[in-house]
N, C-alpha and C positions, 0 to 999 in steps of 0.2 A: 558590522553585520548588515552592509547594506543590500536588503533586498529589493525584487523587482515588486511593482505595481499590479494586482489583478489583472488590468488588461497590456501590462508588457507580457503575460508567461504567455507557456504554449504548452504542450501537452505533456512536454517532457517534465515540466513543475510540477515540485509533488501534491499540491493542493490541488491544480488546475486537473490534470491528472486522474486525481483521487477522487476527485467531484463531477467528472465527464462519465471514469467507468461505474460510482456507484449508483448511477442510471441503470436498473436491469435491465432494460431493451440493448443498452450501447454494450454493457458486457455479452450478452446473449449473441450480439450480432459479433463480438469479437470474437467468442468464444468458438460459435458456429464457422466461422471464415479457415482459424485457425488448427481446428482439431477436423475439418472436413464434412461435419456431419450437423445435422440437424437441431438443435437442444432448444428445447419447447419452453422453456421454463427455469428461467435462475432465481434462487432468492439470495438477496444481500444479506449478508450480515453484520446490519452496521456499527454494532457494538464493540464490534471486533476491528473494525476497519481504521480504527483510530485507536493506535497502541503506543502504551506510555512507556521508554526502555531507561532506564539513567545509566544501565550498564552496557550499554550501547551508544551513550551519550544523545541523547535526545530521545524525538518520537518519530516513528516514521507513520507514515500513510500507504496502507496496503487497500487490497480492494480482497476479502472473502468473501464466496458465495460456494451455496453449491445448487446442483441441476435436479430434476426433475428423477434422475435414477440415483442419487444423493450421491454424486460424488462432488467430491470439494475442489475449489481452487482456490489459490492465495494467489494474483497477480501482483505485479512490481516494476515500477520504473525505478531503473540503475541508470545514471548520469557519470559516477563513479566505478572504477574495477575492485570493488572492494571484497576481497575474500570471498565471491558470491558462490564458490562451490559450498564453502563449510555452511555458507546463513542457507542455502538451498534445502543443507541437510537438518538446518536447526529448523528450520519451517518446516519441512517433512515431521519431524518430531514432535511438535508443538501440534500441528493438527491430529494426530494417534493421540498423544496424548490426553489431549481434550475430549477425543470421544472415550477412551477406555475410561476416564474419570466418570464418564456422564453414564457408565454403565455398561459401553457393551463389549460384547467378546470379542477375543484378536480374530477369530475366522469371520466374521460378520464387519470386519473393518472395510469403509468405502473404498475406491478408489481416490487416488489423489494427484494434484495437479500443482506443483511448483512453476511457474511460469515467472521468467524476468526478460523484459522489457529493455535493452543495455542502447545506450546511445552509443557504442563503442563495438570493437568487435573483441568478444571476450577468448575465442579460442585463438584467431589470428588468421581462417581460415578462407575470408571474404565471402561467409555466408550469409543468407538471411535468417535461417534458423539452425540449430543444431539442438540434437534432442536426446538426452544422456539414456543408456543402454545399460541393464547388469548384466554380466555373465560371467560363467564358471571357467574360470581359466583351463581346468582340466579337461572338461567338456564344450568350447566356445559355440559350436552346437545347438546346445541343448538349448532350451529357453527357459528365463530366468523369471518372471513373473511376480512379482510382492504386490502389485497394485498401486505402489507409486512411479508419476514420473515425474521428471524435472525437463523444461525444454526453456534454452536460451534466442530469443531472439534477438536480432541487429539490426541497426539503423545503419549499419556502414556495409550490407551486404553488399555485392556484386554477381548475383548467380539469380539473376530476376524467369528463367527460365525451369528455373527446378522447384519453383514453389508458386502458390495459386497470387494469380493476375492482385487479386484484392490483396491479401497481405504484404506482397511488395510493397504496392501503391500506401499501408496503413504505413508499414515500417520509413518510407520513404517521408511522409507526414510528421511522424512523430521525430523524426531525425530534423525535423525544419527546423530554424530560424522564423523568429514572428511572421518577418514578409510573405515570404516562403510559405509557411503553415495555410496560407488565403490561396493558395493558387488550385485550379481544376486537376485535379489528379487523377480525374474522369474513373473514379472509383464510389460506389454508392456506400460503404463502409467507410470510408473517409469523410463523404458527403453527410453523413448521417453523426458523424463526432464534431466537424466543422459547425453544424447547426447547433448541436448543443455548448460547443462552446462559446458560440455567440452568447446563448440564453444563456450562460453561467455570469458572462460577464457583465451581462445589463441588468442582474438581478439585483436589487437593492438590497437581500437579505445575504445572495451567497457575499455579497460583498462587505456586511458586517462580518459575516462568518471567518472571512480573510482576513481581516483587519485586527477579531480578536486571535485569532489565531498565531497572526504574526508578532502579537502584543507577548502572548503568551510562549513563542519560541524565542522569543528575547528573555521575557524570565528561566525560563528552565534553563539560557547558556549562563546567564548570569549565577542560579543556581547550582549549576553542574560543578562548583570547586569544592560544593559541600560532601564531605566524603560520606557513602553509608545510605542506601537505598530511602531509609527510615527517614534521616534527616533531612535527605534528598525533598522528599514529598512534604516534607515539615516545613521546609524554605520554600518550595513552591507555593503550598497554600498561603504562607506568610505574604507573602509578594502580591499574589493576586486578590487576596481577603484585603489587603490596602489600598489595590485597586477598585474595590467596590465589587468585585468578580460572585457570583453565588455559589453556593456550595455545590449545585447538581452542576455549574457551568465547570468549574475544576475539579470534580468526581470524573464528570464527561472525557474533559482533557487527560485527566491522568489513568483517564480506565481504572477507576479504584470506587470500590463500593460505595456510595452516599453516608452510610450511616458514618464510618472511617472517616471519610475528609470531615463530614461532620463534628465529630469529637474532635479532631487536631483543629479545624476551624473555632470551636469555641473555647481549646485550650489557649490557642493563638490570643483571641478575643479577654480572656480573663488574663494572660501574659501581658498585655497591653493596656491594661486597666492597673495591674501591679506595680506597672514601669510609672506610668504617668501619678500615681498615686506616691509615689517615693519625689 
């Protein structure tokens, strides 16, 4: 599992990535570029933005927020072609469902915004964006309207004329290579993610942040053979409670309640004191 260094990634790394857009100014200005319109105001949601899966074999790093007229987005960098129609539709799901849980009603549901990021070109079309459409086969007509959408972007487009000057130029960014990623792209939306990931990578903190991070995606692959979500989390905490790790620090990681890792933390803890006692 050898990975890269903090300042080998680029922005196509999920960390590098995840830590650039959950800057709400830099998603705001993405946001704004991409969707054409104004958007005053994103809040993160960082709680969410660092999600624990085992049945998806690992974690991934998304970026949620949603705007100022409370619609949602889930953003995503894809490096991989992986099934991303069906995860587009599980992520549509997952945000409905978290708001009907939190109370409210289907006619009152936001709008919503699946958005991926693909360093590839996921239709085959040589575009920079492609933006999925319902309709009624019967009526192709008519307009279909639910409130959600899904829009695929590319870093391998070729149609730099059919979409705005700046999202070329970001798409064209985020498709770099390290050297590449430093060059003048004479775009102020690129200029504006280039400077923060300067500051990401001089940070003395986001760089512990990287460090335990990447400590901790080495345990969960190490972990991942234990079959059973339950036990899955049970050998994580084992691992990293050996490490000296805190309980909020791997609650945090695995997005699981504090009080939960707690108790499997101090069953762990009396498990350990049993062994060495024999």
């Amino acid at each position: 599992m050898a990975k890269k260094t903090l300042q080998e990634q680029t922005i196509k790394d999920n960390f590098l990535f995840a830590a650039a857009m959950m800057d709400g100014d830099n998603s705001k200005a993405f946001l704004s570029c991409l969707l054409g319109k104004d958007i005053q105001r994103v809040e993160i949601s960082y709680e969410k933005s660092i999600v624990y899966h085992p049945e998806q074999k690992g974690i991934r790093l998304d970026v949620f927020c949603e705007d100022e007229e409370n619609t949602r987005y889930n953003v995503e960098m894809q490096v991989l072609n992986r099934k991303i129609l069906k995860r587009a539709r599980y992520y549509h799901g997952q945000i409905d469902m978290e708001l009907l849980l939190a109370g409210m009603e289907y006619e009152n549901l936001p709008d919503s915004f699946v958005i991926f990021i693909c360093d590839f070109d996921p239709f085959g079309g040589g575009k920079y964006q492609y933006t999925a459409r319902m309709k009624l086969k019967e009526m192709p007509e008519a307009e279909y309207e639910d409130g959600t959408h899904t829009i695929f972007l590319s870093t391998k487009g070729r149609n730099g004329s059919e979409v705005p000057g700046e999202l070329a130029a970001f798409l064209q960014f985020a498709g770099a290579g390290l050297e590449a990623s430093e060059a003048d792209y004479a775009s102020d939306l690129v200029k504006r993610f280039q400077h923060s990931i300067h500051k990401i990578k001089s940070d003395r903190e986001m760089r512990s942040r990287y460090m335990l991070f990447e400590e901790m995606m080495r345990d969960e692959y190490k972990a991942g053979k234990v079959d059973g979500r339950a036990d899955h989390v049970v050998e994580v905490v084992r691992r990293n409670k050996a490490k000296g790790r805190t309980v909020s620090e791997i609650a945090e990681f695995l997005n699981e309640d504090v009080d939960k890792i707690a108790a499997i933390y101090d069953t762990c803890e009396a498990t350990d004191v049993e062994t060495k006692d024999e």
